[in-house]
Each structure stands twice: as C-alpha cells, then as structure tokens.
C-alpha positions in Angstrom: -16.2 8.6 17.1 -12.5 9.1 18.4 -10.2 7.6 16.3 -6.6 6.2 17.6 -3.7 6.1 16.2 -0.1 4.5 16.5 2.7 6.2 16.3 4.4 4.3 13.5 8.1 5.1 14.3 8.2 3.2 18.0 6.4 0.6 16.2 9.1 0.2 13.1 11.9 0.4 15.7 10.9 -1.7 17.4 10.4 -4.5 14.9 14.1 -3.7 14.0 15.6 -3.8 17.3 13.4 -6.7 19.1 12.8 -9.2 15.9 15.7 -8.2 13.6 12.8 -7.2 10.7 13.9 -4.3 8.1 11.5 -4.6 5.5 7.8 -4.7 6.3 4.5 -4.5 3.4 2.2 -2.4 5.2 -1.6 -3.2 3.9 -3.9 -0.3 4.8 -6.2 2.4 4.5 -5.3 6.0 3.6 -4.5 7.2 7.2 -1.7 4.8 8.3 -0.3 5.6 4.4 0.0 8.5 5.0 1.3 8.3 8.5 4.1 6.0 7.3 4.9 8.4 4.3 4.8 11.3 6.9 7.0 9.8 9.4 9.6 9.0 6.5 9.0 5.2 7.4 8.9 3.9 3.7 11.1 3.5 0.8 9.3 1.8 -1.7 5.5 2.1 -2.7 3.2 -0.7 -4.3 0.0 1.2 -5.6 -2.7 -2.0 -6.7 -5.7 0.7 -8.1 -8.9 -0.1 -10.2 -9.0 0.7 -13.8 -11.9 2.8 -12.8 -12.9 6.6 -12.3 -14.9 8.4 -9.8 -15.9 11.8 -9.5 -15.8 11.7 -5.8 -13.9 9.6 -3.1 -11.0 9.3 -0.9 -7.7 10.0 -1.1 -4.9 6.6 -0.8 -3.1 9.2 1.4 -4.6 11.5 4.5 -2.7 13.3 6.7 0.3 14.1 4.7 0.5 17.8 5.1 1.2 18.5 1.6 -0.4 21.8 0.0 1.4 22.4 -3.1 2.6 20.9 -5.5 6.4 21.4 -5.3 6.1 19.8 -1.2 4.4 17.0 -3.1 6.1 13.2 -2.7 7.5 12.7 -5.7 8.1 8.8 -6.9 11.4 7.5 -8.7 12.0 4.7 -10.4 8.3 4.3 -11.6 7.0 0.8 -12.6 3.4 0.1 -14.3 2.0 -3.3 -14.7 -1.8 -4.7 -15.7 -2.8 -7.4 -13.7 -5.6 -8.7 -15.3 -8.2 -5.3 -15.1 -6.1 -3.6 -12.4 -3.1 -1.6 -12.3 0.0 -1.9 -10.5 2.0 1.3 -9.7 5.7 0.2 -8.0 8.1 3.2 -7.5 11.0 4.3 -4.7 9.6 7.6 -3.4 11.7 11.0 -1.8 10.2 14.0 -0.4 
C-alpha cells in the first residue's frame, strides 16, 4: 500500500499564521514523530512508554535519518515520572 504523508511545516505555519496557535501536542505513531523531529517542528518531547521489554518491535521514531550516535537527538532538561505502571519521559530536545 502507498502511504501519504503531510508535509508538517506548511501545516505548523499555517496553524501560526491563520489561527494564532504556537504550541500544539502532536499524538502519533512513529512516522509523523519523526517527521516533526526531522523537520525541527518540536521543542519539547512527552514520551508515555510501558514498563515493559520486547525483543522485537518498532521504533517511537522512523524516518529520522540518524546513523550514528553523535547525529543522534539528544534530550535536555530530562524529567522521569511513574504514572501508576507506566513511565513518563518529558525533556526539551536539540539536534
């Protein structure tokens, strides 16, 4: 199947310009993540995870064209909380 995708930056703009909104809480899967963290859209990161291990799955972030380690996103400011059995990563991030 032929997946689409929006190009995120028009989109932010546009809420900017037209409706006067500067902060946004994008819910998503691991492609429009990434595509926000690629296109330098975000500031801030809320990570809600399980407190559970895999051995197998998918990444929270695709696309980001990231290879090594010192390209990698790195997060400031980190914040951890339990919320009952899950855990709650809030950090600023820079690339």
């Amino acid at each position: 199947s032929v997946r689409s995708r929006i190009t995120m930056r028009p989109v932010f703009r546009t809420l900017l310009r037209k409706f006067q909104i500067a902060s946004v809480f994008v819910e998503g899967g691991a492609d429009i993540h990434g595509q926000i963290l690629d296109a330098g859209l975000c500031d801030e990161i809320h990570i809600f995870t399980a407190a559970k291990i895999l051995g197998h799955g998918k990444s929270s972030f695709e696309g980001l064209p990231v290879k090594r380690i010192n390209n990698a996103v790195v997060l400031t400011e980190p914040r951890v909380r339990i919320l009952d059995s899950d855990i709650w990563i809030s950090a600023r991030w820079q690339r």
